[in-house]
N, C-alpha and C positions, 0 to 999 in steps of 0.2 A: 718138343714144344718149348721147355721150359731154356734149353740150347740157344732158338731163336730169340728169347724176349730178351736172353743176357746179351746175345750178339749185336740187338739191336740196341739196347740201352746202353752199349756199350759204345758203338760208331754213333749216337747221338750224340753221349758226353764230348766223344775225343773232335766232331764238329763243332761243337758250340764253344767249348775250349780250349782243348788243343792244335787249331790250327791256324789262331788269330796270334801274327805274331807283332812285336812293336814296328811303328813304320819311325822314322823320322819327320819332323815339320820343318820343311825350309821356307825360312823368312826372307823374303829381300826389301833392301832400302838403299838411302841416299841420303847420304848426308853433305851439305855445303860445309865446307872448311874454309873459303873463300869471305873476305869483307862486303861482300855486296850480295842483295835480297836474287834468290831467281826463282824465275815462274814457266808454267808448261813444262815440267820434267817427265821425262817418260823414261823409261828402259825398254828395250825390246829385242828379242833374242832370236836366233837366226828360223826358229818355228814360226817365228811373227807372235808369240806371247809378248804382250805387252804391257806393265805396271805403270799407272798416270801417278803423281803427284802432283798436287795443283801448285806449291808454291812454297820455297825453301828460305826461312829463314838466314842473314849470317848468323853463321857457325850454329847450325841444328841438323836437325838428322827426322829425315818423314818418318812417316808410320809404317812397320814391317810389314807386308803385305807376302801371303802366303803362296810359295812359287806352286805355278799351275801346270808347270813342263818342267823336263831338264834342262839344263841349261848348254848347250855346246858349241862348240868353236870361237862366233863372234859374237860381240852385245853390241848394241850401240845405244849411249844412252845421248840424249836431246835434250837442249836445256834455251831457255832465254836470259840473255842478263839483263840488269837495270836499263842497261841503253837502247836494248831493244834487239839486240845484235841477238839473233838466234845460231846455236853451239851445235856441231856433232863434232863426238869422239867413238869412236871403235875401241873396241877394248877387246881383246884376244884371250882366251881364258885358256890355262896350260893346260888345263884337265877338263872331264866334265863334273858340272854340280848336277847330281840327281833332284829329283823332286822329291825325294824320299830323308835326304841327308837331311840329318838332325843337328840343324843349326843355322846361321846368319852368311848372308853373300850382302856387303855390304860397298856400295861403290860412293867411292869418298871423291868428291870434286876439288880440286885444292887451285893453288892461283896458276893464273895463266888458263884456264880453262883446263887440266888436265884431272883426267880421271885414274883414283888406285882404288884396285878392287881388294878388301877382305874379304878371306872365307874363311868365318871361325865357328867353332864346331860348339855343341854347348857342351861346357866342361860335366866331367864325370864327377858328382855329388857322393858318391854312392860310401867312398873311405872317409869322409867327412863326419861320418855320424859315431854313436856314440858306441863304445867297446859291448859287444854282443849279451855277455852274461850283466845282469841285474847289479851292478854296484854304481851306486854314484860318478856321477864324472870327476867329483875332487877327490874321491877316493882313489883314482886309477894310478897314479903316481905314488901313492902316499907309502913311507917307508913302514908299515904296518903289513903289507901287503905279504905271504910268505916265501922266504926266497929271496926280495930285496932288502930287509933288517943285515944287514954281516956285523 
């Protein structure tokens, strides 16, 4: 009996914690790089997932909206300019972006109507931080240290 309760309390723990692993959050945007305002921006990727942005700024960048597919093969993103002239461009992607990828797919419109896509990943924080054992940060240099005094 007491076999079972360890067995069970055991395959509860390793569900409820052990099998939840990190996923990534892929963001996608648009940003104009272009001198002139445009409106009706969409993105839409070859599942028919489709990101609206109502209307771009010169030189800004929408708000990341969080990918809802992967992304594969073709994009086409859709755009109108000032003049009224409505844009598509295809954009080919070398690889695919997962939905899962922890990071930004960023399609940057520049002149001429032409679209470059970013895909940048969020950088790893993790060596950034402070030396493990308990000393000061201005301590960790300091010629007091044993071993660095000669």
């Amino acid at each position: 009996m007491t076999t079972r309760i360890t067995l069970s309390l055991a395959l509860a723990c390793h569900l409820l914690a052990g099998c939840r692993t990190p996923q990534g959050h892929c963001r996608v945007s648009v940003a104009n790089a272009s001198d002139a305002a445009l409106s009706s921006v969409l993105v839409r990727d070859e599942a028919g997932t489709t990101y609206v942005f109502a209307g771009l700024k010169p030189q800004g960048v929408g708000p990341y909206m969080r990918a809802s597919a992967d992304m594969v093969g073709t994009v086409t993103v859709e755009f109108t300019t000032e003049g009224g002239v409505a844009v598509t461009n295809i954009v080919h992607l070398s690889s695919p972006v997962r939905r899962t990828f922890d990071g930004r797919v960023l399609f940057e419109i520049v002149a001429k109507n032409r679209i470059r896509v970013f895909i940048l990943p969020t950088p790893d924080t993790s060596s950034d931080r402070d030396l493990p054992w308990a000393i000061p940060p201005a301590w960790q240099s300091a010629p007091t240290i044993p071993g660095l005094n000669r």
